[in-house]
TORTORMI-384958 format. One line per 3 residues: number of its first residue (from 0); for each residue x, y, z of C-alpha. Coordinates in steps of 0.25 Angstrom, whole numbers, plus 2048, in hexadecimal, padded with zeros to 3 digits. Layout:
# residues N
NUM) X,Y,Z ~ ...
//
This chain:
# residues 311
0) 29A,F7F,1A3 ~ 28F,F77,1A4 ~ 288,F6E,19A
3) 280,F63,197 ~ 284,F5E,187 ~ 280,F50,188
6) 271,F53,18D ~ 266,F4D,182 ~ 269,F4A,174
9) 264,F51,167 ~ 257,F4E,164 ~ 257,F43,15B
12) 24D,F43,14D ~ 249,F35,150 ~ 243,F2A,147
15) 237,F36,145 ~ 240,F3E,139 ~ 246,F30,134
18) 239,F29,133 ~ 234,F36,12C ~ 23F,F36,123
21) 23C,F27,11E ~ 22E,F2B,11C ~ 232,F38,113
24) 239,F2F,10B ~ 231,F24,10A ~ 228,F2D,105
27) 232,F34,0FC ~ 232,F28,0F4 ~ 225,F25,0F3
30) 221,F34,0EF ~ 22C,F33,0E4 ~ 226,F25,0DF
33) 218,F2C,0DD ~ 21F,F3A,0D5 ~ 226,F32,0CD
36) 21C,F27,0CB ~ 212,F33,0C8 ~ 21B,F3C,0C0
39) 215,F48,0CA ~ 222,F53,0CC ~ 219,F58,0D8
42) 21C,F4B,0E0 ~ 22A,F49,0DC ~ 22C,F56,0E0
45) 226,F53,0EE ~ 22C,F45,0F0 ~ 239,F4F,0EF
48) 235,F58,0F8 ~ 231,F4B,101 ~ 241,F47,100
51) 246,F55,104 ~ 23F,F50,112 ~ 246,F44,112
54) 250,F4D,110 ~ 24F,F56,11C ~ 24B,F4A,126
57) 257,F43,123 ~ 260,F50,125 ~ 258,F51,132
60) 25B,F42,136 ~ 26A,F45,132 ~ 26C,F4F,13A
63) 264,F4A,147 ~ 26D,F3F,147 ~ 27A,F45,145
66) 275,F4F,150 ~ 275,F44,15A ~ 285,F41,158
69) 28C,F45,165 ~ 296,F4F,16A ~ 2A3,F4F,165
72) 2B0,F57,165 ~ 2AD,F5E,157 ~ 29F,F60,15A
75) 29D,F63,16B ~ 28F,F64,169 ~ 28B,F58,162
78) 284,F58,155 ~ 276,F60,158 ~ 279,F69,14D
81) 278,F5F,142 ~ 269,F61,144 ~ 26A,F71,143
84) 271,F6E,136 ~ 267,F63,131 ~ 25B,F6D,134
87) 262,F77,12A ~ 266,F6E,120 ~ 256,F6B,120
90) 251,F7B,121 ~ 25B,F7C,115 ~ 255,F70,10E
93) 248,F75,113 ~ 24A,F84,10D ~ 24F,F7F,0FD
96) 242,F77,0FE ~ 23B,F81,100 ~ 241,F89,0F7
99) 240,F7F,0ED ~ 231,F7F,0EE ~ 230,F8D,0EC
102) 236,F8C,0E1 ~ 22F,F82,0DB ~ 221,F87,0DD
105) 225,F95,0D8 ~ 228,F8F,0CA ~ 21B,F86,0CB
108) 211,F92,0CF ~ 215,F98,0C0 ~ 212,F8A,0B9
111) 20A,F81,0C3 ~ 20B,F72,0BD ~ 1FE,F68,0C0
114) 201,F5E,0C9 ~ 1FD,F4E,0CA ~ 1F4,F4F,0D8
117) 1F3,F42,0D8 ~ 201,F3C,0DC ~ 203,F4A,0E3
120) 1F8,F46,0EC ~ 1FC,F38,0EF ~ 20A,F3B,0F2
123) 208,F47,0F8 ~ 1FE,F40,103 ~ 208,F33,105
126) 211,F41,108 ~ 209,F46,113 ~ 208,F3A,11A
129) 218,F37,11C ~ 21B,F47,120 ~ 210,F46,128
132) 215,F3C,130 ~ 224,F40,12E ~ 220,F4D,134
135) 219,F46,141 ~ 225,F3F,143 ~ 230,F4C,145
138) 226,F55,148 ~ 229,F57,156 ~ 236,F57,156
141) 237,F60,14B ~ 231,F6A,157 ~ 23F,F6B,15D
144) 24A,F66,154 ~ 24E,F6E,149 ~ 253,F64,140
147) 246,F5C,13F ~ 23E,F67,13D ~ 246,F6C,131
150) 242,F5B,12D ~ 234,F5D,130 ~ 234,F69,126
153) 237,F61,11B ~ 22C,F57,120 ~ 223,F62,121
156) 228,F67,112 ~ 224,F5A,10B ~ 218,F58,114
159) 212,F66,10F ~ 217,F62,102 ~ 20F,F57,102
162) 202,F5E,108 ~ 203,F6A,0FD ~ 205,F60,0F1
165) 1F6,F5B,0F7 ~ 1F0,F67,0F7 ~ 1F7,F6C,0EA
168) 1F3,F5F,0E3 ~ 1E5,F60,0E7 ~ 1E3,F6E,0E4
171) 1E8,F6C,0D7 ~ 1DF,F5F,0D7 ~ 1D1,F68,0D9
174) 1D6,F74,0D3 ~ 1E0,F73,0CA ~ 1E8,F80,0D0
177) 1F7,F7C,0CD ~ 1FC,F87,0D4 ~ 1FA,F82,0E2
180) 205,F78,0E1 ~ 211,F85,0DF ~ 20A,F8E,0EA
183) 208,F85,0F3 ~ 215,F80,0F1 ~ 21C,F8F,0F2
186) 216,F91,0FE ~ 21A,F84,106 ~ 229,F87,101
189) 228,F94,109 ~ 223,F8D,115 ~ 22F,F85,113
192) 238,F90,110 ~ 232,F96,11F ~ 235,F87,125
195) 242,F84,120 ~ 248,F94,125 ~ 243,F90,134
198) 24A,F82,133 ~ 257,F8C,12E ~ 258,F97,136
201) 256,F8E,143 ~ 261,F85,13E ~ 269,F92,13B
204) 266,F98,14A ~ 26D,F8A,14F ~ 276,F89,148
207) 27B,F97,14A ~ 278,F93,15B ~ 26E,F9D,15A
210) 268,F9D,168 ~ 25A,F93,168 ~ 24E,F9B,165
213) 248,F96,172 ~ 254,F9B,17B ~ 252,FAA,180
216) 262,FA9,185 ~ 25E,FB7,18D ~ 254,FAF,195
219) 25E,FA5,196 ~ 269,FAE,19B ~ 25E,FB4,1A4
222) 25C,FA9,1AB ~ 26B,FA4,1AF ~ 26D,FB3,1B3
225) 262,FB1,1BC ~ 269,FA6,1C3 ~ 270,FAA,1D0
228) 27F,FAC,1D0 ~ 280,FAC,1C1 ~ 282,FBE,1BC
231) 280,FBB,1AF ~ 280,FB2,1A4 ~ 286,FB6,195
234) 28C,FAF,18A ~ 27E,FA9,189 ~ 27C,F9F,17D
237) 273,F95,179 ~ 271,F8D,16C ~ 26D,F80,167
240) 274,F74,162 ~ 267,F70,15B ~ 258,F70,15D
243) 254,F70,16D ~ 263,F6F,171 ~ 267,F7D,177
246) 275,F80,17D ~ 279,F8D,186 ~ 285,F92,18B
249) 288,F9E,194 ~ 291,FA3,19F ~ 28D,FA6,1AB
252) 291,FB0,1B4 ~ 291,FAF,1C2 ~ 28F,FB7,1D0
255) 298,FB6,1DB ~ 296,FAC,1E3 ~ 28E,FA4,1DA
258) 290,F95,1D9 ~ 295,F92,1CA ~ 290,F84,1CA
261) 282,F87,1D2 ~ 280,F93,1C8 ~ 284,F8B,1BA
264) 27A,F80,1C0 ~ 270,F87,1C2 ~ 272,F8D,1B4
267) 275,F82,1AD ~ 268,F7C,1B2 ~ 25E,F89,1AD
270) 264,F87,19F ~ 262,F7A,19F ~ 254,F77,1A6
273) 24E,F86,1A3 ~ 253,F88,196 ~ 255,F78,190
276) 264,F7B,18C ~ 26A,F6E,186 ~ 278,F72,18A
279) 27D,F7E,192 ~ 28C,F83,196 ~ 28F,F8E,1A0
282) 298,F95,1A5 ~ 29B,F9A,1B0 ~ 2A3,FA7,1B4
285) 2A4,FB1,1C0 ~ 2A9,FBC,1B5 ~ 2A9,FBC,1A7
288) 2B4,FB9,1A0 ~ 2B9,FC1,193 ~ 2AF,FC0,188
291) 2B0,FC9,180 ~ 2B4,FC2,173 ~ 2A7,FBC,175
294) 29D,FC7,177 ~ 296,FC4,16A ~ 291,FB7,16D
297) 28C,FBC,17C ~ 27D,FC1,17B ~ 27F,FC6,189
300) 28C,FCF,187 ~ 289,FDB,18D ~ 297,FDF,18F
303) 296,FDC,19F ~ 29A,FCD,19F ~ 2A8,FCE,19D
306) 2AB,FD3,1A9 ~ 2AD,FCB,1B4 ~ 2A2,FCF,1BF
309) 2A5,FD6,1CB ~ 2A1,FCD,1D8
//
């Protein structure tokens, strides 16, 4: 068995996500000061809808940090998950938004209200700005942590928010056409509805230890069956701890007159250096032992390897 469990650390959310946090909320308070200065429901209800970000970053920050917690006896693999669960809390938070939006412009599109443009316009601007810069801060990492990117989904909610109530209010403005404000609303619900599922179902797929969507395990298997003096590799499995930490495990079958330790080296290398593997565990055999049992979890059973080989 072979294994390298205390290579690198979780990538961490930085001061990016917290400094976007204190600028949401900041701003929160200021947006909240000019709805209820103003009497305008419209911005109320976005300074809310800025607070569900605040919301969402924070859960994000919570969970990057217990995710750097070590190993220990009850949890052998450390705390990386806590970011796979912070990322669902946020596409479920995520979702009911949504869902909450749809709702809310369905009832306005059968009796459209007139809307003060002025404050809607002023907050709606100081709105852009923050996001703006919020979202230039976690962007990147957003790119390959799942956890921040269910945070930059709520950034990006409120920083569209903020963009349509621009447009809505100067449509209205000019034209006087209430209804943009409900129809344009409807529609950015469903893009969050499409948002929030993809932040779900990939938190779903690890959580399950769902094989990464960038790991063909039959190229990988491929590969360490290529490798002189190993017959074959089954009990194949990979999965991910978290975003960009992939583990793998196999057993490893090898010919007569192999060297185990040569052979596992050389393996333990490909998966490493090839395929980027955060952790790896190998085992090595000159027959198979009884499996049987276990047939359901091996993607490779093909009713050959549990029997020893013949030399």
């Amino acid at each position: 068995m072979n294994g390298d469990g205390h290579a690198g650390h979780m990538p961490q959310s930085g001061r990016g996500m917290a400094i976007s946090a204190w600028l949401t909320g900041v701003y929160f308070v200021i947006e909240l000061a000019i709805g209820l200065w103003t009497g305008s429901i419209a911005v109320i209800s976005d300074a809310f809808h800025t607070f569900s970000a605040v919301g969402g970053v924070l859960v994000a920050i919570i969970a990057a940090r217990l995710a750097r917690r070590p190993a220990d006896e009850d949890r052998s693999f450390g705390w990386y998950r806590a970011e796979i669960i912070g990322a669902l809390v946020n596409g479920g938070f995520l979702l009911a938004m949504a869902i909450v939006v749809i709702v809310m412009a369905a009832m306005r599109l059968g009796s459209p209200i007139d809307l003060p443009t002025g404050p809607m316009l002023w907050a709606a601007a100081g709105g852009l700005v923050t996001e703006f810069i919020s979202l230039g801060l976690i962007w990147k990492q957003s790119q390959s942590d799942l956890n921040v990117k269910g945070a930059l989904w709520h950034i990006i909610q409120t920083f569209v928010g903020s963009l349509l109530i621009i447009i809505t209010a100067l449509v209205i403005k000019f034209t006087g056409f209430l209804l943009i404000d409900p129809i344009l609303g409807m529609a950015f619900g469903f893009v969050l509805v499409w948002a929030s599922w993809g932040i779900l179902r990939d938190s779903m797929h690890l959580l399950m230890e769902g094989t990464p969507g960038d790991v063909s395990l039959g190229e990988v298997t491929r590969n360490l069956e290529a490798v002189d003096g190993i017959a074959d590799a089954h009990h194949v499995h990979a999965w991910a701890l978290t975003s960009g930490k992939y583990v793998f495990s196999a057993h490893l079958r090898v010919r007569q007159g192999a060297d185990p330790q040569e052979t596992l080296k050389i393996a333990h290398n490909i998966l490493r250096k090839r395929f980027g593997f955060f952790f790896v565990t190998l085992q090595v055999e000159d027959h198979c032992l009884d499996e049987s049992d276990s047939e359901a979890i091996d993607i490779t059973a093909d009713g050959t390897h549990n029997t020893p080989i013949r030399f």
